[in-house]
C-alpha positions as CSV (number, residue, x, y, z in Angstrom):
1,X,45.6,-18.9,54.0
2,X,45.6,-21.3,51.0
3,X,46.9,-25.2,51.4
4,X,49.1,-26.4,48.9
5,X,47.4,-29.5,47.2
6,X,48.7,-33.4,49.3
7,X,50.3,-34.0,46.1
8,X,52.1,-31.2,45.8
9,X,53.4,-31.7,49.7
10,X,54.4,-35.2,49.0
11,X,56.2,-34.7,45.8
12,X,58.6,-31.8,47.1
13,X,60.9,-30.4,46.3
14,X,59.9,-31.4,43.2
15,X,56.7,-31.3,40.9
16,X,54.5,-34.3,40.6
17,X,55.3,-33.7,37.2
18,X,59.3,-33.7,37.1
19,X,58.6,-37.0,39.9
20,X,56.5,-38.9,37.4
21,X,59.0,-38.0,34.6
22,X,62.1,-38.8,37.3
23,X,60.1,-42.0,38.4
24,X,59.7,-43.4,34.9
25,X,63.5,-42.6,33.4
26,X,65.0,-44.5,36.7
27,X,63.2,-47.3,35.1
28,X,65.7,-49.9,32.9
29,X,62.8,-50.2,30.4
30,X,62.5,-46.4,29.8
31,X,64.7,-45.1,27.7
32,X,63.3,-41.9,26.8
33,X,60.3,-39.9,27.7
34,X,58.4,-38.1,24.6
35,X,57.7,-34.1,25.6
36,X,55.6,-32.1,23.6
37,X,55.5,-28.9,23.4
38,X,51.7,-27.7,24.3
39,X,49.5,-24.4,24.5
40,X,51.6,-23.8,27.7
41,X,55.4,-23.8,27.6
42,X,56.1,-23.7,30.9
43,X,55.0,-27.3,31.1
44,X,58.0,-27.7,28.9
45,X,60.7,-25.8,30.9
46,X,59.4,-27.9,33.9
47,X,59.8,-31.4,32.5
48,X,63.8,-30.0,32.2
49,X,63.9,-28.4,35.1
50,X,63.6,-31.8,36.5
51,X,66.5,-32.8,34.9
52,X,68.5,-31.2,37.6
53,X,67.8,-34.2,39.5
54,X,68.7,-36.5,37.5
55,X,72.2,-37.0,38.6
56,X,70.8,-38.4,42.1
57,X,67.9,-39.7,40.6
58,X,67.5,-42.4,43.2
59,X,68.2,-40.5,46.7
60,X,65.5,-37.9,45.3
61,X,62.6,-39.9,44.4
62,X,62.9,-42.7,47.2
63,X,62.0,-41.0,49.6
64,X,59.3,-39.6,47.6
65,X,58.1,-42.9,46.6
66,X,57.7,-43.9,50.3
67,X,55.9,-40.6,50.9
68,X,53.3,-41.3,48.5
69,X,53.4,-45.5,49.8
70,X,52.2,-44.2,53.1
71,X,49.9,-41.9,52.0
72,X,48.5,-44.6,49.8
73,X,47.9,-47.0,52.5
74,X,47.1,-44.2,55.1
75,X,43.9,-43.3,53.1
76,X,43.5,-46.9,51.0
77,X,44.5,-49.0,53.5
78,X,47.0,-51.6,53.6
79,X,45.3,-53.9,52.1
80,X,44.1,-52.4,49.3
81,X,47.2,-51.2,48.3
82,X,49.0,-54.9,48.5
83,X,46.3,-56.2,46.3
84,X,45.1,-53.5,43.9
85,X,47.5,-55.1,41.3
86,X,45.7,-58.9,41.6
87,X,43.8,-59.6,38.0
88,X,45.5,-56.8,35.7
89,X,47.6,-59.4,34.1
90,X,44.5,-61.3,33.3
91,X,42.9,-58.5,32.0
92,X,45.9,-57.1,29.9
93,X,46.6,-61.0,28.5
94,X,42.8,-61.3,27.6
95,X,43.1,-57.4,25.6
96,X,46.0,-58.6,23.7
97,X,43.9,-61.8,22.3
């Protein structure tokens, strides 16, 4: 019996895939997401199938999100996970110079 990858658990029902493009286009300063069309095109026809979602955008990756934020701090710890963002705005001010 095979296990379906974490990510794959915590995402359902949809793909990490259609969450990360459902996660980004809830976002006010996204207003598009660029597809293109590569070797495989079922990559393609799952970015839309996505789009089935997107109608209750919010109610369906909430509860992913808070999936992922406890599975985040379950293996990173808590920790970790309030701080990891501390010194990227340094670092992304001193790129831009």
């Amino acid at each position: 019996m095979s296990r379906r990858p974490k990510l794959v658990e915590l995402c359902a029902p949809l793909t990490p895939m259609q969450f990360n493009d459902l996660y980004c286009l809830a976002r006010p300063q996204v207003a598009h997401l660029e597809l293109r069309r590569g070797p495989a095109e079922r990559l393609l026809t799952e970015h839309v199938a996505g789009l089935k979602y997107y109608d209750r955008i919010y109610e369906t990756i909430l509860p992913i999100e808070s999936r992922l934020r406890a599975e985040m701090e379950r293996r990173l710890g808590k920790q970790w996970c309030a701080q990891w963002s501390e010194g990227c705005r340094t670092m992304w001010m001193s790129l831009e110079k």
